[in-house]
C-alpha positions as CSV (number, residue, x, y, z in Angstrom):
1,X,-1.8,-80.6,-80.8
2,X,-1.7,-78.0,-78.7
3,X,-3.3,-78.3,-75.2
4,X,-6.4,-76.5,-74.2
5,X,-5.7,-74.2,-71.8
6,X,-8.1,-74.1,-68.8
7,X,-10.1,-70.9,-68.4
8,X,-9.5,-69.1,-65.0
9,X,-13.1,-69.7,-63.5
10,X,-13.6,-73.7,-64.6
11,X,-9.9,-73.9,-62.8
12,X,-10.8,-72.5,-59.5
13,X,-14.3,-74.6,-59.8
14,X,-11.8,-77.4,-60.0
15,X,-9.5,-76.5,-57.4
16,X,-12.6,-76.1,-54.8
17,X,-13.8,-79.9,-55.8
18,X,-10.3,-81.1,-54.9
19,X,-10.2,-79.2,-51.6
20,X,-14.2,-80.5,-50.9
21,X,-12.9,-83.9,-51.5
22,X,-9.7,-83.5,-49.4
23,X,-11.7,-82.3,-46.2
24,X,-13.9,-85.2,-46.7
25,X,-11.3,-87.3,-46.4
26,X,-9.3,-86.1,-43.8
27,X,-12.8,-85.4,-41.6
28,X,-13.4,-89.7,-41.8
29,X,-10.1,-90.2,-41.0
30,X,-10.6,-88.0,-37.9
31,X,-7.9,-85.9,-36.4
32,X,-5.3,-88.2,-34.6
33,X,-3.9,-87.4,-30.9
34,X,-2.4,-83.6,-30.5
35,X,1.2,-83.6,-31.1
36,X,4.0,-82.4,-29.0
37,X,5.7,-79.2,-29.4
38,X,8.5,-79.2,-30.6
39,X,11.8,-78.4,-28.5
40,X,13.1,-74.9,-28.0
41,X,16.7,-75.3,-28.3
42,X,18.2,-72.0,-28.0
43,X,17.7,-68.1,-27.4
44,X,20.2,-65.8,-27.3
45,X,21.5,-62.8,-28.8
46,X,18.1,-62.4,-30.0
47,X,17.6,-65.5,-31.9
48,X,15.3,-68.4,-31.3
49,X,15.9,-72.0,-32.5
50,X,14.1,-74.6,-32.4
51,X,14.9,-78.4,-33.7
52,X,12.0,-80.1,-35.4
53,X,12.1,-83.7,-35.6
54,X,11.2,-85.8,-39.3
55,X,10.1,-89.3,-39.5
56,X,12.9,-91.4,-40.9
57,X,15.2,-88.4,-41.5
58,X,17.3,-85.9,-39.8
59,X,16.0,-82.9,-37.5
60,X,15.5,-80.0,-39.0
61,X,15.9,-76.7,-37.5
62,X,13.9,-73.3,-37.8
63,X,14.7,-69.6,-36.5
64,X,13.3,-66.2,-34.8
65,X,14.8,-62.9,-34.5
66,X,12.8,-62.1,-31.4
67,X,14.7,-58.8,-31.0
68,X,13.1,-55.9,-32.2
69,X,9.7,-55.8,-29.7
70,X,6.5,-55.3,-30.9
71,X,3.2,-57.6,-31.3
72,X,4.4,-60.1,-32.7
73,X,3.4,-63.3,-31.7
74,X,4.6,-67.3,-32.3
75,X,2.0,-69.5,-32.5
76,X,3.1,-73.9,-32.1
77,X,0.9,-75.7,-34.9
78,X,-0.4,-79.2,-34.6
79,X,0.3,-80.2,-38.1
80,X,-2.6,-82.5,-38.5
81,X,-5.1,-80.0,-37.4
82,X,-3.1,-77.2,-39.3
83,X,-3.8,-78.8,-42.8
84,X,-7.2,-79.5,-42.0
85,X,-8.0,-76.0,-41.2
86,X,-6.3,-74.9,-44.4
87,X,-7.9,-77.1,-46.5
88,X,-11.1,-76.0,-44.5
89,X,-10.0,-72.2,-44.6
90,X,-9.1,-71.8,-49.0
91,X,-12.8,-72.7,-49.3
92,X,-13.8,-69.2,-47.6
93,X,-12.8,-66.9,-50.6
94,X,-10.7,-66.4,-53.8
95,X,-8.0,-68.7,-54.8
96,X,-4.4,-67.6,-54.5
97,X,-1.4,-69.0,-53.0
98,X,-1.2,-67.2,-50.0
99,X,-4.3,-68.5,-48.7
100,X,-5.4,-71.5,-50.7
101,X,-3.2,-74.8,-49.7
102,X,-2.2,-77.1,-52.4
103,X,-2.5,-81.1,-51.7
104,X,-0.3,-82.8,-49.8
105,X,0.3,-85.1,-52.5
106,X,1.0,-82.1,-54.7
107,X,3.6,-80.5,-52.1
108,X,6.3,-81.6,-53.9
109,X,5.5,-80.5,-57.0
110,X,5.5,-76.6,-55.9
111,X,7.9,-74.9,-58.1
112,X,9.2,-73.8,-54.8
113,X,9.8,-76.8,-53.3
114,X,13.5,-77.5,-53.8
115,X,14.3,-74.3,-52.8
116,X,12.8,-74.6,-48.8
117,X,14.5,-78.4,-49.4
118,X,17.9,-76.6,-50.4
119,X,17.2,-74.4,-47.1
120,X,16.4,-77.0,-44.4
121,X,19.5,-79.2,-45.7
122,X,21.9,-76.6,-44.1
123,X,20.8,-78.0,-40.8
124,X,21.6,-76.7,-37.3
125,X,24.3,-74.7,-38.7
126,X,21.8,-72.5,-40.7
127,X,18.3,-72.7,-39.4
128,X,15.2,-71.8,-41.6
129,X,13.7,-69.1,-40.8
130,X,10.0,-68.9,-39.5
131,X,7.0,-68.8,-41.8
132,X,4.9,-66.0,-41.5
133,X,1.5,-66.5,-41.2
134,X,-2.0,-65.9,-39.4
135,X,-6.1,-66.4,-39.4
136,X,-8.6,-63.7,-39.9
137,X,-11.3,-64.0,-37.2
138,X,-14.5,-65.7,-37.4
139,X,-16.0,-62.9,-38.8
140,X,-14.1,-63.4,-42.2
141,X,-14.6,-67.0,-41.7
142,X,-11.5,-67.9,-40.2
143,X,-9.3,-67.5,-43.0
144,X,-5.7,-68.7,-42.6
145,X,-3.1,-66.5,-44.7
146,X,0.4,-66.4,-45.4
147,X,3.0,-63.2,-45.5
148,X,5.9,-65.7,-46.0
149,X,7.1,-69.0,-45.8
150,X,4.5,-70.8,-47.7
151,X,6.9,-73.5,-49.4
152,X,8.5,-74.0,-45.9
153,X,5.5,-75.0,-44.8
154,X,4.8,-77.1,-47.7
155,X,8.3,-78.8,-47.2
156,X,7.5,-79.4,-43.5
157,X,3.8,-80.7,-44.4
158,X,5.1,-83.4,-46.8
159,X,7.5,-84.7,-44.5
160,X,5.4,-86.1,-41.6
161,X,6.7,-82.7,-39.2
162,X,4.2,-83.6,-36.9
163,X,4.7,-79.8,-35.1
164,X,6.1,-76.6,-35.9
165,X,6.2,-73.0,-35.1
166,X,5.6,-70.0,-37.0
167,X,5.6,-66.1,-36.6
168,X,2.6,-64.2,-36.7
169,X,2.9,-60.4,-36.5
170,X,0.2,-59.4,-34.5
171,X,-2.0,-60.4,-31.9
172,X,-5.8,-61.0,-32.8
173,X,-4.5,-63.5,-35.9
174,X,-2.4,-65.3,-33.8
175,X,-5.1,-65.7,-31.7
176,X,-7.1,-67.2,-34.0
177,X,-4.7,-69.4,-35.7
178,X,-3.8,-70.8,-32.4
179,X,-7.9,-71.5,-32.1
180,X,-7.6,-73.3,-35.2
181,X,-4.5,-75.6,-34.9
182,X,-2.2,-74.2,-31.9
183,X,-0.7,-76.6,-29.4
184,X,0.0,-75.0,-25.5
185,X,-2.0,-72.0,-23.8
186,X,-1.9,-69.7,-26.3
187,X,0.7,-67.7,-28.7
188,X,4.1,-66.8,-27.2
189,X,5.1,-63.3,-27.3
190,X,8.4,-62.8,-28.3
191,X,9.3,-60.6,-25.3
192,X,8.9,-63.9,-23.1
193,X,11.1,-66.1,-25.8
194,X,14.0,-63.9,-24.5
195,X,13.4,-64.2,-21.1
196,X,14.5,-67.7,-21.5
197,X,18.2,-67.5,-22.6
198,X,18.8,-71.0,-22.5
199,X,21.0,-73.0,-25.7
200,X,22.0,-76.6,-26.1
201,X,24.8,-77.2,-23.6
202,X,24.3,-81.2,-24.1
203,X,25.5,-81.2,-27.4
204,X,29.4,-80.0,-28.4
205,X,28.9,-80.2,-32.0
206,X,26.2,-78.0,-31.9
207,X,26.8,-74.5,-32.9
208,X,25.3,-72.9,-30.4
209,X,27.3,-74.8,-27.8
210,X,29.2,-72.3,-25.1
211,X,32.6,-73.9,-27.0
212,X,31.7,-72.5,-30.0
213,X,31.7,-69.0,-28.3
214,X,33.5,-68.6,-25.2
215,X,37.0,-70.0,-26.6
């Protein structure tokens, strides 16, 4: 037999009842405390690294070019809060996969997924690069959107990454994502990321160690 195949319309009708549900839930669970940022574990040459801890598994580490100048903006997400206001935000307009979140029991099953897995197994040696993202204002009903990085996002939403950065490239949607889900003042400019020149001097097998550079 050959299966029916859903009709566009009936499928996004269907994809909005799962989302309604999912807010539902997550609003009587309630939002748990705001988590800590993560740690910003090196800048220099024009690169930003941070280390992002997972429950029960090894850290995982994700990158910024900050070189280069312009608006752009990082913005530290409170996980919890993040995926709420997603799930809240792909209600506002037309499905697609830059702005409508899948499940986070159907993470895993992005046809994406092993490939951000693949890219956060390199480790401190090969950091994953930023996700680039934002929110429209209120205006368009706080709508959060992805340029890039949406399975990275997935990955790190699946494994319990209670905080994580990403880029957004100007300043009015960093603005607003930070609103939604940001952790700290406000979004970082990347000008003030290289101010801090610091890297992990505690650590000799890291990469960034002055050993691996000054021999």
């Amino acid at each position: 037999m050959v299966p029916t195949r859903i009709p566009p319309r009936a499928w996004d009708a269907l994809r909005r009842l799962e989302l309604r549900r999912e807010l539902g839930r997550l609003d009587r669970e309630g939002v748990p405390p705001q988590a800590t940022a993560p740690d910003l574990v090196h800048v220099r040459n024009n690169v930003a690294v941070w280390r992002l801890p997972v429950p029960g598994g090894d850290a995982r580490y994700v990158k910024l070019d900050v070189g280069g100048g312009g608006d752009r903006r990082v913005v530290m997400l409170d996980a919890a809060r993040f995926y709420r206001a997603w799930v809240a935000s792909s209600l506002e307009g037309p499905v697609g996969r830059a702005s409508t979140v899948a499940l986070k029991r159907d993470m895993p099953i992005d046809y994406k997924f092993h490939y951000a897995a693949d890219g956060f197994a390199e480790g401190r040696g090969n950091p994953v690069p930023l996700a680039d993202a934002g929110a429209n204002g209120p205006g368009w009903g706080s709508r959060i959107y992805f340029n890039d990085g949406v399975t990275r996002t997935y990955w790190l939403l699946a494994h319990g990454v209670a905080a994580f950065p990403v880029e957004v490239a100007r300043t009015e949607p960093a603005i607003e994502l930070h609103r939604l889900a940001g952790i700290g003042e406000g979004p970082i400019a990347c000008a003030d990321l290289l101010s801090l020149n610091r890297w992990e001097f505690d650590d000799p097998a890291s990469p960034w160690h002055p050993g691996s550079w000054m021999e």
